[in-house]
C-alpha positions as CSV (number, residue, x, y, z in Angstrom):
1,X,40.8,11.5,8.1
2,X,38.0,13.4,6.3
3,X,36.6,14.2,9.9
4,X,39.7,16.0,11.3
5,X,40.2,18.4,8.2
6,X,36.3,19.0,8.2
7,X,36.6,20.3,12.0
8,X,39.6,22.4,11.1
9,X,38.6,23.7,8.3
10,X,35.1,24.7,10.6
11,X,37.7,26.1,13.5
12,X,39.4,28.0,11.2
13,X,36.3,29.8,9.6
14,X,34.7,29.7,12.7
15,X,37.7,32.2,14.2
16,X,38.1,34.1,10.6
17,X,34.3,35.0,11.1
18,X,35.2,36.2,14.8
19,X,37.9,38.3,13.8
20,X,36.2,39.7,10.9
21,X,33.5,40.5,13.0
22,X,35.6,42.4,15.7
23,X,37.4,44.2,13.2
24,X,34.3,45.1,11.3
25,X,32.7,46.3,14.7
26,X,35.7,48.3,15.6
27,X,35.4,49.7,12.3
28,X,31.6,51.2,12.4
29,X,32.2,52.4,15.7
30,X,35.1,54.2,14.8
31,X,33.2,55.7,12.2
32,X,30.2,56.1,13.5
33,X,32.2,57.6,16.4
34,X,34.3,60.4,13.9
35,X,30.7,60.8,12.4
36,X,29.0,62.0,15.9
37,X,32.3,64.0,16.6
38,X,32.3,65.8,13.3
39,X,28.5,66.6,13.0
40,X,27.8,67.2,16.6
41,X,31.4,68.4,18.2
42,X,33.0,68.7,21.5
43,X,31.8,71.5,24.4
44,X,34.3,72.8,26.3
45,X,33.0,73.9,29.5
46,X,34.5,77.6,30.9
47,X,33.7,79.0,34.4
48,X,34.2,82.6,34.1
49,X,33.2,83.7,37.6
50,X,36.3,81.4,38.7
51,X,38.9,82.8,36.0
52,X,38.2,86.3,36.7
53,X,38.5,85.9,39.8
54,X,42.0,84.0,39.4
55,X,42.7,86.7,37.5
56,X,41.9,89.5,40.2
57,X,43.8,87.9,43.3
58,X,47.2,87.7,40.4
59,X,46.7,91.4,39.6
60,X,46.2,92.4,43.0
61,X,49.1,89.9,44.2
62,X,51.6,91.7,41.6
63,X,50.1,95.6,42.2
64,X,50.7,94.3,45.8
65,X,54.7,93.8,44.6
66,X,55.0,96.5,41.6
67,X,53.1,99.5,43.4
68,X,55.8,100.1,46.4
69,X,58.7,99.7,43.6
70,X,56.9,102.2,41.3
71,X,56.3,104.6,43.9
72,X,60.3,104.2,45.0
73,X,61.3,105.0,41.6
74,X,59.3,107.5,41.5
75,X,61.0,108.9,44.8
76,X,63.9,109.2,43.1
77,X,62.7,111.0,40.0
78,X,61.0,113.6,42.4
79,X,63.9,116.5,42.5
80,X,64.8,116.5,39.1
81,X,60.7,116.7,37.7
82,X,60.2,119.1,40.7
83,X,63.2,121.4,39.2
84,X,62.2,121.1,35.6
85,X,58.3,122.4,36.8
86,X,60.0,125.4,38.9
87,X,59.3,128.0,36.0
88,X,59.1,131.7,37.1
89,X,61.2,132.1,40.0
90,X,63.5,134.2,38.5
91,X,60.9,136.8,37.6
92,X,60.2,137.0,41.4
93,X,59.9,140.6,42.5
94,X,59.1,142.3,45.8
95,X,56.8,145.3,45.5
96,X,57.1,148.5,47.6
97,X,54.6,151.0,47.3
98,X,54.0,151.4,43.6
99,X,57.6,150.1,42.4
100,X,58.8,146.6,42.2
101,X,62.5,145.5,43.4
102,X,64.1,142.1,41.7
103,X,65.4,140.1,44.4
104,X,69.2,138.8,43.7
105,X,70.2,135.9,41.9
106,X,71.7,134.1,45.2
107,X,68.7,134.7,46.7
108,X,66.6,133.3,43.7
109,X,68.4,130.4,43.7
110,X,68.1,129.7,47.9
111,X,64.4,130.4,47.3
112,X,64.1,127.9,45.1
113,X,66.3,124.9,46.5
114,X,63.8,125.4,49.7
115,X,60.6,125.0,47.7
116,X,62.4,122.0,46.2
117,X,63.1,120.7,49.2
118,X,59.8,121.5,51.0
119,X,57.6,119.8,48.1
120,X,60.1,116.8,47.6
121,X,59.4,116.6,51.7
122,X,55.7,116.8,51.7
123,X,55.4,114.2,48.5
124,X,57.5,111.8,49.9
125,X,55.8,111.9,53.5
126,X,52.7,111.7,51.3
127,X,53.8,108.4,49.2
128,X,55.2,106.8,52.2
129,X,51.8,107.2,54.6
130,X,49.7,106.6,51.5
131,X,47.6,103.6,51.7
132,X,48.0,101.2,47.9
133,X,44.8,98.5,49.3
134,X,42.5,100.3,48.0
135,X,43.6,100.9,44.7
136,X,45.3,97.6,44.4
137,X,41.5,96.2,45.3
138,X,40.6,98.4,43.0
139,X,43.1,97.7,39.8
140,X,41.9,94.1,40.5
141,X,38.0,94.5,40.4
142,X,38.9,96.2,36.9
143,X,40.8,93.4,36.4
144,X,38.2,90.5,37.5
145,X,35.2,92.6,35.6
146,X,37.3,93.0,32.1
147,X,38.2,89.0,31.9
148,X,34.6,88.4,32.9
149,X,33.1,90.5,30.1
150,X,35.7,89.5,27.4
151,X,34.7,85.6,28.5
152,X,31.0,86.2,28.3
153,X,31.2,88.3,25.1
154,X,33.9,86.9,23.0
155,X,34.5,83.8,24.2
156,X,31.7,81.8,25.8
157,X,28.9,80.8,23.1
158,X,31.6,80.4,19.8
159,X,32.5,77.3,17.9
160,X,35.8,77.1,16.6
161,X,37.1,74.5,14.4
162,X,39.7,72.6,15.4
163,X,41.8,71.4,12.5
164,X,43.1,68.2,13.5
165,X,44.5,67.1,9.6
166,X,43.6,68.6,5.9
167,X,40.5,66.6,5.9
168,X,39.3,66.1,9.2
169,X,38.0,69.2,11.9
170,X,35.9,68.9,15.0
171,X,33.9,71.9,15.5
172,X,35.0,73.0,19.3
173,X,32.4,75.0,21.1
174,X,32.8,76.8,24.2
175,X,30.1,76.9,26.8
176,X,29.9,78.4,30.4
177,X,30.0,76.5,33.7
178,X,28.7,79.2,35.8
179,X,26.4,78.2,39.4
180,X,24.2,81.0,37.7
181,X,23.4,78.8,34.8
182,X,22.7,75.7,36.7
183,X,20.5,77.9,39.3
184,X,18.8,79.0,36.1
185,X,18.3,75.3,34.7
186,X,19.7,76.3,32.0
């Protein structure tokens, strides 16, 4: 009977080694792992050619929607800006000879209701023939060049520290992903 406990006993350590082992593996690693992490960080890569450029075809997309709705409010705001801008009309005078002659206040006021309605016309016949693809290509190449320049600037090249718990932060650094930099072997 001394055999069978001797080759127990032996299994049992034998497995109590393995799985002190494991754990003390899985332990280093882990460690050695949040070590590496902690010292060294994570890169976040950015592409900042490709989000300005998402960025320029959703401006243009919504100066594509909002310009036509701007310009119809606008439309309808027309008469009453036109009549507030109509100043000196009623000092209008015709001149004959050396003496002046104040035209009448029904007259005045016909005068004036046809320049409204002859600027109103031509802005209107303007704004409808006028042609928004330019400056919508236009709002968005701002657009695609200020997202660029904010990435490159402020963005691309920081580390931030990313608080994961009171004691433990990864440093978090953000590098580009641009074709330029690979063509540059950088």
């Amino acid at each position: 009977m001394a055999k069978t406990t001797n080759k127990r006993f032996d299994k049992n350590h034998y497995w109590s080694g393995v799985f002190c082992g494991v754990f003390l593996g899985c332990f280093f690693t882990s460690l050695l792992i949040l070590v590496i992490i902690r010292v060294q960080g994570l890169k976040v890569g950015v592409n900042p050619d490709q989000l300005a450029r998402m960025v320029q075809v959703k401006v243009q997309n919504e100066a594509k929607n909002d310009i036509p709705i701007l310009l119809e409010g606008f439309k309808h705001e027309l008469p009453a800006e036109i009549n507030k801008h109509m100043v000196g009309l009623s000092d209008l005078t015709i001149g004959f000879g050396k003496s002046q002659v104040k035209l009448p206040e029904d007259m005045l006021v016909s005068i004036k209701d046809e320049f409204n309605r002859i600027i109103e016309e031509g802005i209107i016949n303007t704004l409808n023939n006028y042609d928004t693809s330019q400056y919508q290509e236009r709002v968005g190449k701002n657009a695609y060049d200020l997202v660029s320049n904010l990435l490159r600037q402020e963005i691309i090249g920081r580390t931030y520290l990313l608080k994961t718990n009171q004691w433990f932060s990864v440093p978090l650094k953000i590098v580009s992903t641009s074709e330029d930099q690979f063509r540059l072997g950088l």
